[in-house]
PDB file of N, H, CA, C and O in Angstrom:
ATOM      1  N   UNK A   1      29.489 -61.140 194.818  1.00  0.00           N
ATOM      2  CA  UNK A   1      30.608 -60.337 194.368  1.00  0.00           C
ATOM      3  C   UNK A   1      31.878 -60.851 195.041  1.00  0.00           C
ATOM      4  O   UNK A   1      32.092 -61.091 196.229  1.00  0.00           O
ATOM      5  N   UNK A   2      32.564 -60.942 194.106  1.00  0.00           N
ATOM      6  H   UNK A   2      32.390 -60.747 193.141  1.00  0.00           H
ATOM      7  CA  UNK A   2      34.139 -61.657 194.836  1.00  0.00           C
ATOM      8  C   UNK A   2      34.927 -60.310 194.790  1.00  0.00           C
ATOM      9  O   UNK A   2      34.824 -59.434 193.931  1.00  0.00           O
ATOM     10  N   UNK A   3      36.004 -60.328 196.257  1.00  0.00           N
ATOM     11  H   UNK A   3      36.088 -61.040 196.954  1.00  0.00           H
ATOM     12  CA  UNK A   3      36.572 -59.291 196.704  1.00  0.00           C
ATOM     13  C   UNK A   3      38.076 -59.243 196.345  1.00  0.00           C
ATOM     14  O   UNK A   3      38.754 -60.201 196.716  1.00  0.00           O
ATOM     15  N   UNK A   4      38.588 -58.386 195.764  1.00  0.00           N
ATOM     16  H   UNK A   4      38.036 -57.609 195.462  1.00  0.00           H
ATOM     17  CA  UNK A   4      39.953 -58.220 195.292  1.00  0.00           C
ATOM     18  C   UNK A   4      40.707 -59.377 195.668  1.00  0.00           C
ATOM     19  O   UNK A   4      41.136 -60.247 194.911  1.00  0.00           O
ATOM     20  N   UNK A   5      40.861 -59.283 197.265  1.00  0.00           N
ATOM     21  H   UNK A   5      40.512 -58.576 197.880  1.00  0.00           H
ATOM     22  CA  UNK A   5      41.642 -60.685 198.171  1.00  0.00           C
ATOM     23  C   UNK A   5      41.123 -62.241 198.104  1.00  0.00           C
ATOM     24  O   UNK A   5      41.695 -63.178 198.662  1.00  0.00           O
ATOM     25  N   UNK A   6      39.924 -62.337 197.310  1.00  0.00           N
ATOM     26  H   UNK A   6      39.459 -61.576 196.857  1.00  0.00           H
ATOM     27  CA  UNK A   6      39.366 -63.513 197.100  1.00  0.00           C
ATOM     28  C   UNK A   6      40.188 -63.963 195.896  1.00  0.00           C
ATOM     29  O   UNK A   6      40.963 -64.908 195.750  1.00  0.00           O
ATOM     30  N   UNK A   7      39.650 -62.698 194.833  1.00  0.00           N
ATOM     31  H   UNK A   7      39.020 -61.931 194.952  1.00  0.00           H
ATOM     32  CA  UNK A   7      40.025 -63.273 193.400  1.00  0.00           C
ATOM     33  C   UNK A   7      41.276 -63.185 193.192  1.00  0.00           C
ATOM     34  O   UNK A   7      41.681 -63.729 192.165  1.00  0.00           O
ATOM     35  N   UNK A   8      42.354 -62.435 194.141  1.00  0.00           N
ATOM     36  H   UNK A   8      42.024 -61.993 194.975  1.00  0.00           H
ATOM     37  CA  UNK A   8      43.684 -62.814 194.335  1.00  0.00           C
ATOM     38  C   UNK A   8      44.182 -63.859 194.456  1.00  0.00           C
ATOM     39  O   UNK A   8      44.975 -64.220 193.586  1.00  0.00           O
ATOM     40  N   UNK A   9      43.916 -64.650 195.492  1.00  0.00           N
ATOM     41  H   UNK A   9      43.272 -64.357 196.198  1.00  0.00           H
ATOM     42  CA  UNK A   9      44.194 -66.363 196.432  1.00  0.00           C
ATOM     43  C   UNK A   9      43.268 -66.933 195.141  1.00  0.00           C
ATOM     44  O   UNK A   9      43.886 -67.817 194.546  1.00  0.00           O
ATOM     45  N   UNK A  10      42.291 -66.726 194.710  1.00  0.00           N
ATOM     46  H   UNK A  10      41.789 -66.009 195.193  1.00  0.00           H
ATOM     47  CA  UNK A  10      41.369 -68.126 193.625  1.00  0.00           C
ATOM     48  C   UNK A  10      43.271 -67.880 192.406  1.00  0.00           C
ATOM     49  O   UNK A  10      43.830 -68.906 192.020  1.00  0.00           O
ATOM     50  N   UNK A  11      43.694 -66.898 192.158  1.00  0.00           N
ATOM     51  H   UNK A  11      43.240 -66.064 192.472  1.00  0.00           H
ATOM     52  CA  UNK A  11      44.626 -66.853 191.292  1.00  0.00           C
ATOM     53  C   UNK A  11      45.814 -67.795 191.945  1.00  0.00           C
ATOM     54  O   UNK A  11      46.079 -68.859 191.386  1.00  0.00           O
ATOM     55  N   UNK A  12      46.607 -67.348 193.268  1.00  0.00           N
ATOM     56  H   UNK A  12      46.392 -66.483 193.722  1.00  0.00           H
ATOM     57  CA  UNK A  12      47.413 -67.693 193.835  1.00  0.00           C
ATOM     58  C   UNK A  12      47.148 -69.294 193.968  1.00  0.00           C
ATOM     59  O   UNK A  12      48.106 -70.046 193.791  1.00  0.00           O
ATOM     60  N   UNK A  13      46.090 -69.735 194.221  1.00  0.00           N
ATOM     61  H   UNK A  13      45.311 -69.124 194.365  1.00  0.00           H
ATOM     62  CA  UNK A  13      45.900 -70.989 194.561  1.00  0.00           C
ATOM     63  C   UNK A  13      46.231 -71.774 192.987  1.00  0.00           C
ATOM     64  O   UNK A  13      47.044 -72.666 192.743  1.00  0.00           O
ATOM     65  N   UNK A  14      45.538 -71.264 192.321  1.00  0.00           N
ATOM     66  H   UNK A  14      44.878 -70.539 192.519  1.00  0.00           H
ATOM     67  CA  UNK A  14      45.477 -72.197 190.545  1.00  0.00           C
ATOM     68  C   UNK A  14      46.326 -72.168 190.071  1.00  0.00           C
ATOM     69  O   UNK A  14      46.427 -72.948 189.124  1.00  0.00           O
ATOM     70  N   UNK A  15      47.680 -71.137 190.437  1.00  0.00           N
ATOM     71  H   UNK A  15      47.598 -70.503 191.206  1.00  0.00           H
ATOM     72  CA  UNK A  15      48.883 -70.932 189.918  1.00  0.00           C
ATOM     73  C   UNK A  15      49.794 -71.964 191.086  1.00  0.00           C
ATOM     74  O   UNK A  15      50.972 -71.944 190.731  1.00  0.00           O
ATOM     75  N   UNK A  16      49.648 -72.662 192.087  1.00  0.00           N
ATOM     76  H   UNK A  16      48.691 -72.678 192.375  1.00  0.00           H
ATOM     77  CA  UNK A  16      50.455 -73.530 193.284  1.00  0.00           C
ATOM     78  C   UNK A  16      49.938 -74.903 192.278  1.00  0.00           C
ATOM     79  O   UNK A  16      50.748 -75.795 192.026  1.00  0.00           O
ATOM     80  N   UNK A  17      48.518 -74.953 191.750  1.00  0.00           N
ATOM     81  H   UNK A  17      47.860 -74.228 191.954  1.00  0.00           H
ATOM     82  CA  UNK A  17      48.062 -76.328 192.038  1.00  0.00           C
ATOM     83  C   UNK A  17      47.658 -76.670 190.399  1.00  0.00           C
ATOM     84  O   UNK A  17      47.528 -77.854 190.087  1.00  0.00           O
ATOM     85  N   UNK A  18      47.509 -75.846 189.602  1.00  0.00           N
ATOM     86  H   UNK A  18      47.615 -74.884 189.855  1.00  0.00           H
ATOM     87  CA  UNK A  18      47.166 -75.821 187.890  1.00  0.00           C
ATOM     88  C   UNK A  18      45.634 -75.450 188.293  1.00  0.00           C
ATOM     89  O   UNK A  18      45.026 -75.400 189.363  1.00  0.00           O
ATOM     90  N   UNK A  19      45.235 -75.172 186.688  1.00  0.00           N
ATOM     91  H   UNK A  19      45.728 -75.213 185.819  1.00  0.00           H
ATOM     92  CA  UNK A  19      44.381 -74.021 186.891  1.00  0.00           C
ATOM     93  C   UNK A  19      43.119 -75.430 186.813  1.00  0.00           C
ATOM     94  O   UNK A  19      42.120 -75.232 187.504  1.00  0.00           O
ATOM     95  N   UNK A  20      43.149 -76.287 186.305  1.00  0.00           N
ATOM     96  H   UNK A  20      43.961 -76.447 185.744  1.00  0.00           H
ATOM     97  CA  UNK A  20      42.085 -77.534 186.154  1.00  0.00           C
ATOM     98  C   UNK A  20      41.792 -77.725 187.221  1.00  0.00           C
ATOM     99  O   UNK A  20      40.608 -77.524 187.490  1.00  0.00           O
ATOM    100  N   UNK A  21      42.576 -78.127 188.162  1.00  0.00           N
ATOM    101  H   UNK A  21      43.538 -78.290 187.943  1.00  0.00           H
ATOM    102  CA  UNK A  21      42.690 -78.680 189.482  1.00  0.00           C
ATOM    103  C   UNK A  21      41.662 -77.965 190.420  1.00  0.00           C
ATOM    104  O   UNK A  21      41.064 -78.672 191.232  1.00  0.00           O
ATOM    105  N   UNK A  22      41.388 -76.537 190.375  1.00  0.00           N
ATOM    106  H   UNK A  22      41.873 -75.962 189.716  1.00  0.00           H
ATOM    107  CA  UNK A  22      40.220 -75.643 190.733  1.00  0.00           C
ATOM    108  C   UNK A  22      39.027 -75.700 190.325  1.00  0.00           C
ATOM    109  O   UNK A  22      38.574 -75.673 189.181  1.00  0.00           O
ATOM    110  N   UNK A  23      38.488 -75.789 191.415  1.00  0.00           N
ATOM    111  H   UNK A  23      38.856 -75.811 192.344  1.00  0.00           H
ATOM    112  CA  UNK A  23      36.973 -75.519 190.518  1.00  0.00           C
ATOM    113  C   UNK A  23      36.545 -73.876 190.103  1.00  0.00           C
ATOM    114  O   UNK A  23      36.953 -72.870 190.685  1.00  0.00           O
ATOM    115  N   UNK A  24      35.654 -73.922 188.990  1.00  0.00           N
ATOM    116  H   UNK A  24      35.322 -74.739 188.517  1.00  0.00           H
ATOM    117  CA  UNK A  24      35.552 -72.840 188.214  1.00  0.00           C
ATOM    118  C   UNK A  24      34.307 -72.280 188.688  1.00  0.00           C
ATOM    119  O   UNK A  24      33.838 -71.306 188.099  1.00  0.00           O
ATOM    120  N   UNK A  25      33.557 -72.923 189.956  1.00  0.00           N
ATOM    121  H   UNK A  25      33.937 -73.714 190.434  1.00  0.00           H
ATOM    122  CA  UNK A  25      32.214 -72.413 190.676  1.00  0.00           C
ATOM    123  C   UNK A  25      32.868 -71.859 191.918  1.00  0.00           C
ATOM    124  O   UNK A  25      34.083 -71.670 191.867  1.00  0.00           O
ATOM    125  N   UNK A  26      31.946 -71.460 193.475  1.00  0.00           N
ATOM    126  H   UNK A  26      30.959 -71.614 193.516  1.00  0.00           H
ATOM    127  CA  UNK A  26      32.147 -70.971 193.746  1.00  0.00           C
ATOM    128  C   UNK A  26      31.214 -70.356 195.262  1.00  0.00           C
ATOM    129  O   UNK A  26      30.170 -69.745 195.033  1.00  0.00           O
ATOM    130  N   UNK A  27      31.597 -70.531 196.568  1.00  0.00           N
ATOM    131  H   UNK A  27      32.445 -71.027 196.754  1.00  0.00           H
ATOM    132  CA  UNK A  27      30.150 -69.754 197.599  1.00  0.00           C
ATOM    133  C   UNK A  27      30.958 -68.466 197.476  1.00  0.00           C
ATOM    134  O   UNK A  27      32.178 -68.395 197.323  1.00  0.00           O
ATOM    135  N   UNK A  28      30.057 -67.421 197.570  1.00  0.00           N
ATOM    136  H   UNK A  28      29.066 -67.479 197.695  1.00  0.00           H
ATOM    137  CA  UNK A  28      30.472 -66.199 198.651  1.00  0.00           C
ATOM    138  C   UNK A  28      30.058 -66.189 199.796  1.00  0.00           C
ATOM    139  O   UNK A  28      29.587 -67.287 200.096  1.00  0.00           O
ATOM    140  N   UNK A  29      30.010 -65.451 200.595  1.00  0.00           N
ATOM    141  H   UNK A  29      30.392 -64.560 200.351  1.00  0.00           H
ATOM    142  CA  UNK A  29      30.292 -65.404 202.054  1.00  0.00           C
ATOM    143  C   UNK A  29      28.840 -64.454 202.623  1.00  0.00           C
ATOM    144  O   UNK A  29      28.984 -63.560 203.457  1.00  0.00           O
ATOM    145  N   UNK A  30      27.205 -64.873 201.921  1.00  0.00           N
ATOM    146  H   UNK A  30      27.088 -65.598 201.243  1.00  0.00           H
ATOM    147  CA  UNK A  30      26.651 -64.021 202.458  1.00  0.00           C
ATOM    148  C   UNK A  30      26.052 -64.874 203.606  1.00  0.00           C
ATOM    149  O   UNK A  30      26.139 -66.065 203.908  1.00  0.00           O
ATOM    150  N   UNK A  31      25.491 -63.934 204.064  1.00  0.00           N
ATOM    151  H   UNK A  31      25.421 -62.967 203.819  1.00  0.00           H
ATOM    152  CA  UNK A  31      24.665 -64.080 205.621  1.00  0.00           C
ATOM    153  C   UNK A  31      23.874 -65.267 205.949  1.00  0.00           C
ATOM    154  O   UNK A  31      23.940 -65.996 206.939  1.00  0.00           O
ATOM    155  N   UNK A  32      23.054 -65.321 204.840  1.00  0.00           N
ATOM    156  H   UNK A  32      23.002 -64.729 204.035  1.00  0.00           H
ATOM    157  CA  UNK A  32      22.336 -66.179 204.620  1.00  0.00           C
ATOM    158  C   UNK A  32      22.804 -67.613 205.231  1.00  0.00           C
ATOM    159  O   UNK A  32      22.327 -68.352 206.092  1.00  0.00           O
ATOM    160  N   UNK A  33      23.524 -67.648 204.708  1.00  0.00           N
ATOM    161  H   UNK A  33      23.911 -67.048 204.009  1.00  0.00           H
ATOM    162  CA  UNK A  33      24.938 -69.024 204.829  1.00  0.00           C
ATOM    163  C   UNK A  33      25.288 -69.256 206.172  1.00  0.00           C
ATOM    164  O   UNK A  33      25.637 -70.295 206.732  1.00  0.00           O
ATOM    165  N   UNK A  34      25.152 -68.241 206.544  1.00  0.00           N
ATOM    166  H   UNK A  34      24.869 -67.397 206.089  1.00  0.00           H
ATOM    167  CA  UNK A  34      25.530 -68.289 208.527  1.00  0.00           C
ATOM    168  C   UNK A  34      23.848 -68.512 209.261  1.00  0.00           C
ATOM    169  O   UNK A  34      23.597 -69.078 210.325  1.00  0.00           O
ATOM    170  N   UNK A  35      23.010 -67.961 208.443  1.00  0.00           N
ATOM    171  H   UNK A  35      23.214 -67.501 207.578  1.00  0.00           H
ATOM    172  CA  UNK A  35      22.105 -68.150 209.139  1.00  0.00           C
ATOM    173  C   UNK A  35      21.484 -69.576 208.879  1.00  0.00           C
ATOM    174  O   UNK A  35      20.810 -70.040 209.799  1.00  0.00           O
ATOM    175  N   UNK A  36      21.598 -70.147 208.005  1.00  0.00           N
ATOM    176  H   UNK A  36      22.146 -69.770 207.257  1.00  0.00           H
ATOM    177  CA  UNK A  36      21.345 -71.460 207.955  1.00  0.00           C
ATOM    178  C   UNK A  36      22.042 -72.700 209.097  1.00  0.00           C
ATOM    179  O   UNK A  36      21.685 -73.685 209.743  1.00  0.00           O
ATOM    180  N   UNK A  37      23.568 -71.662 208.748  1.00  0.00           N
ATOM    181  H   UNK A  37      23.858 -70.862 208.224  1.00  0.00           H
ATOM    182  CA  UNK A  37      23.981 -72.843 209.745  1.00  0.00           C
ATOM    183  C   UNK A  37      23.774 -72.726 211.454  1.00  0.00           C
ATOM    184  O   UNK A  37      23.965 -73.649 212.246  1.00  0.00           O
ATOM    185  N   UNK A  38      23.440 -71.681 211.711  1.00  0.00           N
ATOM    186  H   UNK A  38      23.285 -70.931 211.068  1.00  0.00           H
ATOM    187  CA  UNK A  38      23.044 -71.447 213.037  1.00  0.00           C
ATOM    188  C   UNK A  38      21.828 -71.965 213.753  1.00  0.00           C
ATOM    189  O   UNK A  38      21.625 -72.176 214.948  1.00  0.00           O
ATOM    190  N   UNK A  39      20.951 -72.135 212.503  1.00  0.00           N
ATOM    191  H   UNK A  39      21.116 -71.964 211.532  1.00  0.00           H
ATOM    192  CA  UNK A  39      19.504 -72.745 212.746  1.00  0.00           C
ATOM    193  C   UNK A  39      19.395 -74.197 212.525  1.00  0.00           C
ATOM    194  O   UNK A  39      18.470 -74.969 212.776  1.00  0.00           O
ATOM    195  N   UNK A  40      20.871 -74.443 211.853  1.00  0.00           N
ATOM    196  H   UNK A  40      21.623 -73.816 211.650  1.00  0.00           H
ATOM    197  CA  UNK A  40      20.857 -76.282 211.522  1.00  0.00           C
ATOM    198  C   UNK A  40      19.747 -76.432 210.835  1.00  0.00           C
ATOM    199  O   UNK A  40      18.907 -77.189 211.320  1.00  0.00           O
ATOM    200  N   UNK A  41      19.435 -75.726 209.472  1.00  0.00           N
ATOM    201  H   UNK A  41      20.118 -75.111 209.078  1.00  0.00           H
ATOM    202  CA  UNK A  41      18.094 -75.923 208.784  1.00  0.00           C
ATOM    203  C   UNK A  41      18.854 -75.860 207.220  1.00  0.00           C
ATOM    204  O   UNK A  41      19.822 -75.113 207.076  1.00  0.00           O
ATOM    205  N   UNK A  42      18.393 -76.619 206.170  1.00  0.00           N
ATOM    206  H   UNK A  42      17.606 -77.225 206.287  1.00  0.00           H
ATOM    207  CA  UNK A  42      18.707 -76.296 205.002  1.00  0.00           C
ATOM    208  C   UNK A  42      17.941 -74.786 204.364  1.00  0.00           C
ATOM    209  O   UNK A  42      16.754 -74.460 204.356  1.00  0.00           O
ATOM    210  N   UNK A  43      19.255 -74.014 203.823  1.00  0.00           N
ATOM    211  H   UNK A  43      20.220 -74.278 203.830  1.00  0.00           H
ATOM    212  CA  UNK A  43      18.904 -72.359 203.537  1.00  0.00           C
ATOM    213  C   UNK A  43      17.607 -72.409 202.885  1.00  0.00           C
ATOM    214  O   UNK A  43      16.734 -71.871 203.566  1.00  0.00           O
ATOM    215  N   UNK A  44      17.299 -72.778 202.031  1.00  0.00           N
ATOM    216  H   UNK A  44      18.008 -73.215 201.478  1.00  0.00           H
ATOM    217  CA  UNK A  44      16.069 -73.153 201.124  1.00  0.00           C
ATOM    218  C   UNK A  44      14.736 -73.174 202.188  1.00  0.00           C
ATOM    219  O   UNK A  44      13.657 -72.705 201.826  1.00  0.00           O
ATOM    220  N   UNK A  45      14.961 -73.867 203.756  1.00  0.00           N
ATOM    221  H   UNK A  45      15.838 -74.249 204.049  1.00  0.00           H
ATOM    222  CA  UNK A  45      14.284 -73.539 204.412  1.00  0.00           C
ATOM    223  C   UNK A  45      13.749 -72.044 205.372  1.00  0.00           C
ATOM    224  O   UNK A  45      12.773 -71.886 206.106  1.00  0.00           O
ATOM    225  N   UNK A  46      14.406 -71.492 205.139  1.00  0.00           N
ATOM    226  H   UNK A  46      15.199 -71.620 204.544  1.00  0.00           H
ATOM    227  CA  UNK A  46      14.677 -70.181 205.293  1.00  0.00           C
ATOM    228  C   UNK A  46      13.833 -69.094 204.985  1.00  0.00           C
ATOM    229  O   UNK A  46      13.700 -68.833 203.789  1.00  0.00           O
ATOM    230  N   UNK A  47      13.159 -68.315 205.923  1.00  0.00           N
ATOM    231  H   UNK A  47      13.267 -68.527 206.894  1.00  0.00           H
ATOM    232  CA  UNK A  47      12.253 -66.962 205.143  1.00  0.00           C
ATOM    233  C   UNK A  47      12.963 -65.806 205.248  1.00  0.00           C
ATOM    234  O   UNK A  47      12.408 -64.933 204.580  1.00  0.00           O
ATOM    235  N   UNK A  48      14.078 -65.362 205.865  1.00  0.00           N
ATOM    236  H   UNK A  48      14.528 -66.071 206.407  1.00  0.00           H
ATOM    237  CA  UNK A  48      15.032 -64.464 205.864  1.00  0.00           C
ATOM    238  C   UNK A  48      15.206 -63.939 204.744  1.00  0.00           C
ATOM    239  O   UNK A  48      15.459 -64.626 203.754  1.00  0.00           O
ATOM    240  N   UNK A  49      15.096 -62.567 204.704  1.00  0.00           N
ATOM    241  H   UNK A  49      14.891 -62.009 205.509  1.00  0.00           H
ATOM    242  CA  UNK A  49      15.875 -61.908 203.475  1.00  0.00           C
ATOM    243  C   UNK A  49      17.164 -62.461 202.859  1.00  0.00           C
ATOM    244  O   UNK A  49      17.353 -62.753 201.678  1.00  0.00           O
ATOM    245  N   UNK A  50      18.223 -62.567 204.142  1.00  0.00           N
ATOM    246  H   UNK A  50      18.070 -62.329 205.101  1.00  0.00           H
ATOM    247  CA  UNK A  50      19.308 -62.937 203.586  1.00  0.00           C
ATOM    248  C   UNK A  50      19.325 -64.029 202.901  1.00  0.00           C
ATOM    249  O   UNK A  50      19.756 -64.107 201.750  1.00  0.00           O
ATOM    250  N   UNK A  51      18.745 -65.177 203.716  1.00  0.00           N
ATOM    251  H   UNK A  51      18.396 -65.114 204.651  1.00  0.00           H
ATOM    252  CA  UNK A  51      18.357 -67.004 203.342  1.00  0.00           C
ATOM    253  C   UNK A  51      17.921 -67.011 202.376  1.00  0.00           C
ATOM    254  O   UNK A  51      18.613 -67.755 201.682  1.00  0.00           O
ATOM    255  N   UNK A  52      16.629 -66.365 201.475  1.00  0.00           N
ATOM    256  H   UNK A  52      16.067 -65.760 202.039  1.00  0.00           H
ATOM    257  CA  UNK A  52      16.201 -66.313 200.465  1.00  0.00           C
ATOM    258  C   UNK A  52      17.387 -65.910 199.266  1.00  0.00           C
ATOM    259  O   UNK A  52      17.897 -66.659 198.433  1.00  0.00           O
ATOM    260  N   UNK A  53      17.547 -64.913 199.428  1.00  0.00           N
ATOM    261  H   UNK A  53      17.133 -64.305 200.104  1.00  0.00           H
ATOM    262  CA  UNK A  53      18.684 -64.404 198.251  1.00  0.00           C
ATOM    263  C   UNK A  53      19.695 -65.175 198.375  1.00  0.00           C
ATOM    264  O   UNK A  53      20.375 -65.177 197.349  1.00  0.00           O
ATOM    265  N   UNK A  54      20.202 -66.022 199.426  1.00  0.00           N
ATOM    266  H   UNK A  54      19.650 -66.020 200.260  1.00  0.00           H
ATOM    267  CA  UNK A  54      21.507 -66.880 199.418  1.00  0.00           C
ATOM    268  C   UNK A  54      20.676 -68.503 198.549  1.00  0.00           C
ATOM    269  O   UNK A  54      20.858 -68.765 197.360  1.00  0.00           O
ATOM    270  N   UNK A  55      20.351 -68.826 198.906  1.00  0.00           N
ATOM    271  H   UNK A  55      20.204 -68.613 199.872  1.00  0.00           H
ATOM    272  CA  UNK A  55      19.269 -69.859 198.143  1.00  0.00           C
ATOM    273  C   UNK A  55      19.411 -69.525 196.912  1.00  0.00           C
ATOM    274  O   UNK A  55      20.004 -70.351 196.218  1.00  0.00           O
ATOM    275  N   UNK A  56      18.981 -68.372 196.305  1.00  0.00           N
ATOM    276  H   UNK A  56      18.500 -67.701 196.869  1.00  0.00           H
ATOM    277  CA  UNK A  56      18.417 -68.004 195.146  1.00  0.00           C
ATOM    278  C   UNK A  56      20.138 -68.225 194.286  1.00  0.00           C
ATOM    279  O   UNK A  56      19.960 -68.446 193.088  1.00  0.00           O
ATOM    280  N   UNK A  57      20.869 -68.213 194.476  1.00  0.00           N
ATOM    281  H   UNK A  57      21.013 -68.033 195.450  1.00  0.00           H
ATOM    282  CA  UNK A  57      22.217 -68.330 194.016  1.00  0.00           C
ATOM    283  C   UNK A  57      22.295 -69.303 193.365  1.00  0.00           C
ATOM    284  O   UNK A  57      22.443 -69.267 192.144  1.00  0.00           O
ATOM    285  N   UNK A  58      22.185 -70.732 194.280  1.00  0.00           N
ATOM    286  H   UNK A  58      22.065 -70.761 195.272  1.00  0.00           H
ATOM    287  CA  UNK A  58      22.269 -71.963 194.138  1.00  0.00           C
ATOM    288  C   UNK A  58      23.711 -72.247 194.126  1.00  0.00           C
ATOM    289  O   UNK A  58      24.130 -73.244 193.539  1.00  0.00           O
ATOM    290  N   UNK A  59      24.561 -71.369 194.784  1.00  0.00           N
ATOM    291  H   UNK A  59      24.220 -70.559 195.261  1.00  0.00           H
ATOM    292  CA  UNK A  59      25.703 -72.010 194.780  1.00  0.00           C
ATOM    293  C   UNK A  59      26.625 -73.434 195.175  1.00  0.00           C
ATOM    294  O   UNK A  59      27.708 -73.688 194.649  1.00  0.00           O
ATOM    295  N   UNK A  60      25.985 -74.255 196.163  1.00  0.00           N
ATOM    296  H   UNK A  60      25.105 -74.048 196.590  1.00  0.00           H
ATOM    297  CA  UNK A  60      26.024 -74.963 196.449  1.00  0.00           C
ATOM    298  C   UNK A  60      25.565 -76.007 195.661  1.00  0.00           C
ATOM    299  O   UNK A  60      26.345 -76.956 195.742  1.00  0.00           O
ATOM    300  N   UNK A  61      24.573 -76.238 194.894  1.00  0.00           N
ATOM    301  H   UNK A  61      23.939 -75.467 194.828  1.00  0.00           H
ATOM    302  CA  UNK A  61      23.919 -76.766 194.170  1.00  0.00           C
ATOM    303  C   UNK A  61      24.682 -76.971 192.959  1.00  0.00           C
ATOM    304  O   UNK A  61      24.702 -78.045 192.358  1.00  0.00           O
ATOM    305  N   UNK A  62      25.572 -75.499 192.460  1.00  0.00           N
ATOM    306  H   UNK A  62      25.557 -74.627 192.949  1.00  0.00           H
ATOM    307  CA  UNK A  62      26.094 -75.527 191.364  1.00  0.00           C
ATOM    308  C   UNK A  62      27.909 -76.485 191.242  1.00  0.00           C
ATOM    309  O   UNK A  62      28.442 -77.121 190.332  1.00  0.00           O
ATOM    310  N   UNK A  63      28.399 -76.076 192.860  1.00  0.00           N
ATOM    311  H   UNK A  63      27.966 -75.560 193.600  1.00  0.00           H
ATOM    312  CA  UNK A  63      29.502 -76.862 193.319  1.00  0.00           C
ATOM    313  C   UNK A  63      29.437 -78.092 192.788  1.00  0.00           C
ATOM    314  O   UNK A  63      30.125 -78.591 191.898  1.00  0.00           O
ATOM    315  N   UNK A  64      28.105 -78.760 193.724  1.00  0.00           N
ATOM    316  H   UNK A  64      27.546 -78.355 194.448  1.00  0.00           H
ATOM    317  CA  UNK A  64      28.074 -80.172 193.348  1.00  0.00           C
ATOM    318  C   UNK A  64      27.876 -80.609 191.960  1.00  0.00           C
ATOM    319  O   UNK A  64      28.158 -81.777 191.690  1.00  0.00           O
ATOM    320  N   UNK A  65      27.507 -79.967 191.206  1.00  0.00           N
ATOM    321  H   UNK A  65      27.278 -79.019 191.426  1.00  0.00           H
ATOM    322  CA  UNK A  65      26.885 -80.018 189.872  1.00  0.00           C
ATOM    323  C   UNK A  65      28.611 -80.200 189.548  1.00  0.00           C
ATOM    324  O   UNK A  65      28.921 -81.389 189.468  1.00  0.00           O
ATOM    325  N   UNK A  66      29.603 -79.371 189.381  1.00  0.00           N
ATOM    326  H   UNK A  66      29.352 -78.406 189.446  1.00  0.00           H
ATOM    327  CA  UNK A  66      30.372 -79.140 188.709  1.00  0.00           C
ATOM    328  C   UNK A  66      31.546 -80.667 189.567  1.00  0.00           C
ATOM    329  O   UNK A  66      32.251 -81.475 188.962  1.00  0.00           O
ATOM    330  N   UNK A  67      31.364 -80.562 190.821  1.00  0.00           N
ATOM    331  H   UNK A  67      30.792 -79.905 191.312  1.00  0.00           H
ATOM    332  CA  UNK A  67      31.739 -81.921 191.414  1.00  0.00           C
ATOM    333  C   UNK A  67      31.295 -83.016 190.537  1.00  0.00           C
ATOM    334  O   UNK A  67      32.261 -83.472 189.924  1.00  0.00           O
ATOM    335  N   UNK A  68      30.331 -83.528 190.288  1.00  0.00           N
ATOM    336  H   UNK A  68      29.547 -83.158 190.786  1.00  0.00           H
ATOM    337  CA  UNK A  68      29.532 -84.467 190.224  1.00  0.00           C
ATOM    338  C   UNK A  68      30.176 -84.726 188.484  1.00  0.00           C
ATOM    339  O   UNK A  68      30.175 -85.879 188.052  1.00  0.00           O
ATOM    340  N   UNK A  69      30.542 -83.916 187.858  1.00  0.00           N
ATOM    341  H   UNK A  69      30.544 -82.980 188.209  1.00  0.00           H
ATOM    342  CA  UNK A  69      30.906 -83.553 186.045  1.00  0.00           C
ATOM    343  C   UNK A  69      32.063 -84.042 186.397  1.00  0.00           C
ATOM    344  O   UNK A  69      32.140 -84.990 185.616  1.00  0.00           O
ATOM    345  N   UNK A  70      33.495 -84.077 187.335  1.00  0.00           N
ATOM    346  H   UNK A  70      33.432 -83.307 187.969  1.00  0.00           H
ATOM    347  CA  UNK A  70      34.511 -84.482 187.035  1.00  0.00           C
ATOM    348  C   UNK A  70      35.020 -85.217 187.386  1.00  0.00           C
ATOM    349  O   UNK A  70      36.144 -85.493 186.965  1.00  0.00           O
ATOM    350  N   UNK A  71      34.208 -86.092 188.644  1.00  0.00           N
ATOM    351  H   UNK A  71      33.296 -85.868 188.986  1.00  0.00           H
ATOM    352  CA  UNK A  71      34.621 -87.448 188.999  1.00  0.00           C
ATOM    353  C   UNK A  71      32.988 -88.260 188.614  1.00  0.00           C
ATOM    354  O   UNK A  71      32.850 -89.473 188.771  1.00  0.00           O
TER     355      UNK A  71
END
């Protein structure tokens, strides 16, 4: 879920830089994400509630995907 002040600045930013120039994917900010990086383990490795459901997103996965489409 993106938070008022997120989807504010994703606006503010695409309106400084054109709206192409943004990518149209996206992380949120769950736990999971911290707990990966704390353990220096890829999330996917993860049995955590949080790790699991952050995994299950694939947001990262989808970044690069959408990276990978425009260069």
């Amino acid at each position: 879920m993106l938070t008022n002040v997120h989807a504010g600045k994703m606006v503010e930013v695409a309106g400084m830089v054109g709206k192409n120039m943004c990518f149209s994917t996206y992380t949120t900010e769950l736990i999971g994400y911290s707990e990966a990086a704390e353990s220096t383990a890829p999330i996917w490795m993860l049995g955590s509630t949080n790790a699991i459901r952050a995994a299950s997103k694939h947001e990262y996965e989808n970044i690069t995907k959408e990276f990978l489409q425009r260069f």
